[in-house]
N, C-alpha and C positions, 0 to 999 in steps of 0.2 A: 410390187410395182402396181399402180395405179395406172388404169387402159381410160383414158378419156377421150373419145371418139365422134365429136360435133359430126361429121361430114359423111357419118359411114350408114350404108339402107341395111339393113337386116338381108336383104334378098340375094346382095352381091357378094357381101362379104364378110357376113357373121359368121360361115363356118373356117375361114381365114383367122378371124379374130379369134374364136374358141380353141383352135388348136393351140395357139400362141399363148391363149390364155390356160390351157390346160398342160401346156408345155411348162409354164412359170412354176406352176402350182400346180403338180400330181396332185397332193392328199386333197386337193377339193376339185376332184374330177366328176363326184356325184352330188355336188350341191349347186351352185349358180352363180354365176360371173353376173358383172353391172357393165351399164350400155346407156350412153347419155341421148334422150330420146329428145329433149328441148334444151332450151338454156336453163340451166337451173333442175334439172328435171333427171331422179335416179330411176333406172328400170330393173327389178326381178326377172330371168328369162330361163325357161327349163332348156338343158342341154342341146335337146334337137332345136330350139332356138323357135319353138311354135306357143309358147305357152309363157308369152310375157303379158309382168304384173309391174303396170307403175306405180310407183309409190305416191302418185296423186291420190291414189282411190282409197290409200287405207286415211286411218285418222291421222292428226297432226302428229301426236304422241307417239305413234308405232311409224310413222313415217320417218322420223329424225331420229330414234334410238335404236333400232338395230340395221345393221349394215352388213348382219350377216358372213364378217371373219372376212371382208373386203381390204385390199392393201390403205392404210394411210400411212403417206409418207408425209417425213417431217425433217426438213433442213437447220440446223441448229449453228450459230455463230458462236462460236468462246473466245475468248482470250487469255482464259489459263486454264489448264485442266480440269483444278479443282471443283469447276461449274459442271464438269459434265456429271458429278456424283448430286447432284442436285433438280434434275430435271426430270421431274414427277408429272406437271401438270396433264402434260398428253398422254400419259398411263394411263391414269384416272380418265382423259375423255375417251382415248379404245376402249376401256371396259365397258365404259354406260354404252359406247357405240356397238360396242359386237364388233370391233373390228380390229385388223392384224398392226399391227404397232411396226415401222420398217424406221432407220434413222440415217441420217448421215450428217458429217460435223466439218465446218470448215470454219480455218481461222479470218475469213475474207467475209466482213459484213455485206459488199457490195454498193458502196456508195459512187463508186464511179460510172456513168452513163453514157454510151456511145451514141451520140444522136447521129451517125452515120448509120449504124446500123438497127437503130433503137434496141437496143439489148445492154441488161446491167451486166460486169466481168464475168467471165467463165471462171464456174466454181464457186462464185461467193454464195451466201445465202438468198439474199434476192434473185442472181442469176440462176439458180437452181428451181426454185419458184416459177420464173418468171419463163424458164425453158420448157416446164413441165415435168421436171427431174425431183422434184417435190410440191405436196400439192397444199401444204402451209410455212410460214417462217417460224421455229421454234424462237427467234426472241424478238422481240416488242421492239418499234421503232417508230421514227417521227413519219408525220404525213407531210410529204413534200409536193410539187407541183406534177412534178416528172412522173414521182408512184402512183400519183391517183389516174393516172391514162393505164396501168398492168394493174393495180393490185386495189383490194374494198381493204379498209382497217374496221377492226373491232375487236372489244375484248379488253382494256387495258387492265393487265393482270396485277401488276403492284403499285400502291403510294409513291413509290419512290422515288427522287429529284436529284438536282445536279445543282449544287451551291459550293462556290468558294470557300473554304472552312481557314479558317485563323488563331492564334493565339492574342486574345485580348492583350492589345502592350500596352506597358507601362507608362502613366501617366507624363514622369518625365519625358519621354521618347516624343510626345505633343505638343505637352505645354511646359511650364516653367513654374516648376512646383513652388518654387522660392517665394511667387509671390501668389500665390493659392490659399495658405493660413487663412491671410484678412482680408475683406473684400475691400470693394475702391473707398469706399466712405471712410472704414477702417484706418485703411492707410494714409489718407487726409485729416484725421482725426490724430496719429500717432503725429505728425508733420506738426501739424498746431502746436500739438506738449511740447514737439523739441521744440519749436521757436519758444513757445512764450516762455518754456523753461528755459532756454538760453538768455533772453532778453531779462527776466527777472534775475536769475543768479551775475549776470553782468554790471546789472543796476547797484545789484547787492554787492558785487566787487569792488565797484565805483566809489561805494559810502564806506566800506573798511580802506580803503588806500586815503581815500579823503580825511578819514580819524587819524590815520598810522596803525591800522589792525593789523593789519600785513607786513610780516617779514621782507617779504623779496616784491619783486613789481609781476604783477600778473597780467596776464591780458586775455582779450575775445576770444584768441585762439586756446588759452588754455581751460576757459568756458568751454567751448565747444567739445576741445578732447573728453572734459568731465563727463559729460552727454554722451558721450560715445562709446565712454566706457562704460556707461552704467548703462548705454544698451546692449553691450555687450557681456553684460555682467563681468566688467571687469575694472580695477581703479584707477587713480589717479591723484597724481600728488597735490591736489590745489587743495588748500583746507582752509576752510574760512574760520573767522574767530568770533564772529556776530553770532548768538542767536539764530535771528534771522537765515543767517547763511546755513547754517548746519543744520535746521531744520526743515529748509528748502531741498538741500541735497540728499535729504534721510528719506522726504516723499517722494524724489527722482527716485532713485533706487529701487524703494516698495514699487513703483507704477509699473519700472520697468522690467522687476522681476514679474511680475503678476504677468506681462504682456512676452514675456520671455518665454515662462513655461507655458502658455496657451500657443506661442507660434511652435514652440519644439513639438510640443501633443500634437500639433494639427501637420504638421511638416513629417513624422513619421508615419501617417497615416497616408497621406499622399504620396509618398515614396514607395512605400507598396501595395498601392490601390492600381487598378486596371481603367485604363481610358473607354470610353464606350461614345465614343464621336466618331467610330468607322460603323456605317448604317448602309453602305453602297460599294459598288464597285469601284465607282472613280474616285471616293475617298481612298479606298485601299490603294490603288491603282500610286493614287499620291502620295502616300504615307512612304516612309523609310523601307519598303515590303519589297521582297523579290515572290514573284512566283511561278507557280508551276502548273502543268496539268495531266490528269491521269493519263498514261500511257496504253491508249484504247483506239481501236482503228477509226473513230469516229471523230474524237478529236482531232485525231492527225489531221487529217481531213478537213475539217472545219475550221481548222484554225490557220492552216497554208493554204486554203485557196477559197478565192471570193465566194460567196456562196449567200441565200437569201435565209439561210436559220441563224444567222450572228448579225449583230449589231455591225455594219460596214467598217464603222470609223474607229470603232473602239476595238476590230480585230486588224485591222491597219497598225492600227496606235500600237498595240501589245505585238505584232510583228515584227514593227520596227524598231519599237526601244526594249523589248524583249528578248525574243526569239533570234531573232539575227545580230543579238551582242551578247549571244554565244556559241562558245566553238562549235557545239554539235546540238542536232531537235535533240538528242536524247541528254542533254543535260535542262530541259527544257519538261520532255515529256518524261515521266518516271513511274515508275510503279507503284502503288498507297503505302507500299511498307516502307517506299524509300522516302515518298511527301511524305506522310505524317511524321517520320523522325525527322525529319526537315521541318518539320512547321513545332515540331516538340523541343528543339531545341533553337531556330533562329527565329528572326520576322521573319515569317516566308507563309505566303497563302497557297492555299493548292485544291484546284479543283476537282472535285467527285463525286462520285454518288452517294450521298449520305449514307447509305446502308453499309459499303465497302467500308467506308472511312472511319465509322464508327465502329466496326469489328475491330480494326488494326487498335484504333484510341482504344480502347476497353484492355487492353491485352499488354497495351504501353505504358497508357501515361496513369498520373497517381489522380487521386480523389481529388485532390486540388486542382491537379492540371486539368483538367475534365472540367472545370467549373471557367477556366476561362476560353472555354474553346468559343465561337462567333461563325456565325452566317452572312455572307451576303450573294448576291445573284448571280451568276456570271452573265457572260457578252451573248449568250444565248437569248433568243428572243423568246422562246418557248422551250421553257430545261423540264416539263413534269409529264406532258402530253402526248405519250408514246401506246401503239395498241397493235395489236395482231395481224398481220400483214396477210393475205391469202390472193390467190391469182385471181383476176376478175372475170365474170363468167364461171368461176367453178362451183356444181354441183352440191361440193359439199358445206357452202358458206351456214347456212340455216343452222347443218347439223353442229359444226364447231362452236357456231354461238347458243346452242342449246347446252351444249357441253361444256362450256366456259361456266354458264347459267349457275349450273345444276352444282360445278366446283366452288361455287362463289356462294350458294346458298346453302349449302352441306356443312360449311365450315373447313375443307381444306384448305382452301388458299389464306384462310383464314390464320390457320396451324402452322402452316408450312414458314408462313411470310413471319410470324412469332417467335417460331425458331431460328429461324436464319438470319434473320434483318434487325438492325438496332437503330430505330428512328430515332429514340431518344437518349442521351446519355444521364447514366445515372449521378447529377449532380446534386449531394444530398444540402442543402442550403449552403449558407458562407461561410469556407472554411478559410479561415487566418492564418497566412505560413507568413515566414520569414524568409527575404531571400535578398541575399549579398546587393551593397553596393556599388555599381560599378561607376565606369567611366561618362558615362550617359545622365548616372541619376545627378554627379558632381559638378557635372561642364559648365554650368552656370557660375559655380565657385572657382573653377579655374578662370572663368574670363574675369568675371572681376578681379580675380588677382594678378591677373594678363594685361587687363587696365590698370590699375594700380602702379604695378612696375613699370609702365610705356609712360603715365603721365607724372611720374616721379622723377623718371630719367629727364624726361621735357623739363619738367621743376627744375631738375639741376643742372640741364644746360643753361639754360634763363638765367637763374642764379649767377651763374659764373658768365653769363656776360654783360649783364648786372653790373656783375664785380669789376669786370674790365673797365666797362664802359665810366662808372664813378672812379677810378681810379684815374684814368684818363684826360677826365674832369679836372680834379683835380689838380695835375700835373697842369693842366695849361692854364686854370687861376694861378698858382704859384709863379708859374713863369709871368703871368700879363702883372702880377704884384710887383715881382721886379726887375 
């Protein structure tokens, strides 16, 4: 336990203090307790309390580095266990400090603030900080309005961010691959052939009916089917007997097969190609995507109630067409094992901290899947800019930023952050898979043939009253005849 004592004279009440402080800690009954003599300011004092040495008088160097086996305490927030086998960094600062290493772990980041009583929750990490019941936050946090009146930040110990992560979709799922192949020119250029091929083999149908080359009587429309089939590569019973005519229909065919297999080649490369037109959130936001967000006390938090680190409108928005159109926050908020297999197998975005998120992907999904994972921002104003929180006014800030210093130029955080954190994922260039047609990549072919059948049925109601109608007709010439 750490004794920080602004208020107290040496004269009244150091030998109060020392008992207390020898009471804590027998085994350092013949070495020397600290005594805050200014703001900012450690003191050396021998036992009988007559033979202090502040640490102004030595050099900078021996000033901030030994503390001489003094308590630092340290409040540490997790949200799952497995972090607390990870936290090195302030081992490594007691050593260079010479000082006792003390810990305590709560799952209560402390984001909530009672401006009644100015004090953050009892028990959180901040609240323990900010009580005096710890004399740093063991994790990294944003600079808010309300923190900087209790607490100095510095230090920010790792790169790491908070971005949307996604599965690049499927191109159909945007656009309409169908007509992707050919550009606009293209398809105005294929338009031209059908007409003027139509208009030429009609002309040329005109002059075999006009000779008597033709069996049976043809017409425009059986032109047209010819056309249709041959862009579909497929026939048609119309057969000319001119020259002319069958040589005309031999170049339809070549043109159309030639433009046949260039749209197949280009239409299955689109089919399973990955769209890259979601660059933001509120494209995400719009696309077909459901999502989610890490299940961490700070989310909660930020995302249920007003606050000035989110985006107002856009944590409104996701409130209300998200969050509260479903049955429960934790279908909502979820854990990275549960997002990422959620985002590995449906649209579904889900937000986290790169490093988490990337551990789960590495361990999941295949080489392929890894190549279409995507970033964008979230509704955070500020998702990278997080740093070492310590109570204001205290003593030891100099020393922890030496010690931060000293970890950052040594190369352990450097180590640490390499083994544990996966900024990047291993996508080794573009790999080509194959994957099933579904209902999504076809829908364009069901409507058309959804149209088709709607305006066929229409044809044949017309038709049949059509039918009536001239028969009708008729009926009442023959009677006015006689």
């Amino acid at each position: 336990m750490l004794f920080l004592l602004p208020f107290l004279t040496v004269e009244t009440h150091f030998s109060d203090f020392l008992r207390d402080f020898l009471d804590f800690i027998p085994s350092r009954a013949n070495k020397i307790c600290i005594y805050l003599c200014q703001n900012n300011d450690l003191a050396i004092w021998s036992l009988n309390g007559t033979d202090g040495q502040n640490f102004l008088s030595k050099s900078l160097a021996r000033d901030k580095l030994n503390l001489n086996g003094s308590p630092m305490r340290v409040s540490f927030y997790y949200s799952y266990k497995e972090s607390l086998n990870h936290l090195t960094d302030f081992r490594y600062i007691a050593e260079f400090l010479n000082a006792s290493y003390y810990t305590t772990f709560t799952s209560n980041f402390g984001l909530t603030f009672n401006e009644t009583t100015n004090f953050y929750e009892e028990g959180s990490m901040l609240g323990d900080v900010q009580r005096g019941k710890a004399d740093i936050a063991g994790i990294t946090g944003w600079i808010e309005k309300t923190r900087i009146n209790f607490f100095r930040f510095f230090g920010p110990t790792t790169p790491d961010t908070i971005r949307f992560l996604f599965r690049a979709p499927p191109i159909s799922l945007l656009q309409n691959v169908y007509l992707m192949p050919f550009d606009v020119l293209a398809w105005y250029c294929v338009a031209v052939i059908v007409f003027v091929g139509i208009l030429l083999l009609f002309f040329i149908l005109i002059q075999e009916r006009y000779l008597n080359q033709l069996g049976y009587d043809a017409t425009i429309v059986d032109v047209i089917m010819t056309f249709l089939s041959a862009l579909l590569q497929k026939s048609w019973d119309l057969d000319f007997k001119s020259f002319a005519g069958r040589l005309s229909l031999a170049v339809t065919y070549l043109s159309f097969l030639v433009l046949f297999n260039a749209y197949s080649a280009s239409i299955i490369v689109f089919l399973q190609g990955t769209s890259e037109t979601i660059t933001n959130f509120e494209e995400l936001f719009d696309a077909k995507f459901d999502i989610g967000v890490h299940d961490v006390n700070y989310n909660r938090y930020y995302f249920l109630n007003p606050n000035d680190r989110t985006d107002e409108e856009w944590r409104l928005r996701v409130f209300k067409e998200k969050i509260s159109q479903k049955s429960s926050y934790d279908e909502f908020f979820l854990t990275v094992d549960k997002g990422i297999e959620k985002m590995q197998n449906e649209l579904f975005g889900f937000q986290s901290q790169i490093s988490a998120a990337h551990y789960v992907i590495n361990k999941k999904f295949t080489q392929a899947q890894k190549c279409t994972v995507r970033y964008v921002k979230t509704i955070y104003l500020v998702d990278n800019a997080v740093y070492m929180a310590i109570r204001k006014n205290s003593p030891y800030l100099e020393h922890y930023k030496i010690g931060m210093r000293r970890i950052f130029e040594h190369g352990l955080q450097r180590r640490i952050f390499q083994k544990l954190f996966n900024m990047k994922l291993p996508c080794e260039g573009n790999i080509s898979y194959f994957s099933g047609i579904g209902v999504v990549e076809t829908r364009f072919i069901f409507e058309v043939f959804l149209l088709g059948v709607i305006m066929s049925v229409q044809i044949l109601f017309l038709e049949i009253l059509v039918e009536k109608w001239w028969k009708v007709k008729r009926r009442t010439s023959v009677k006015r005849f006689l």
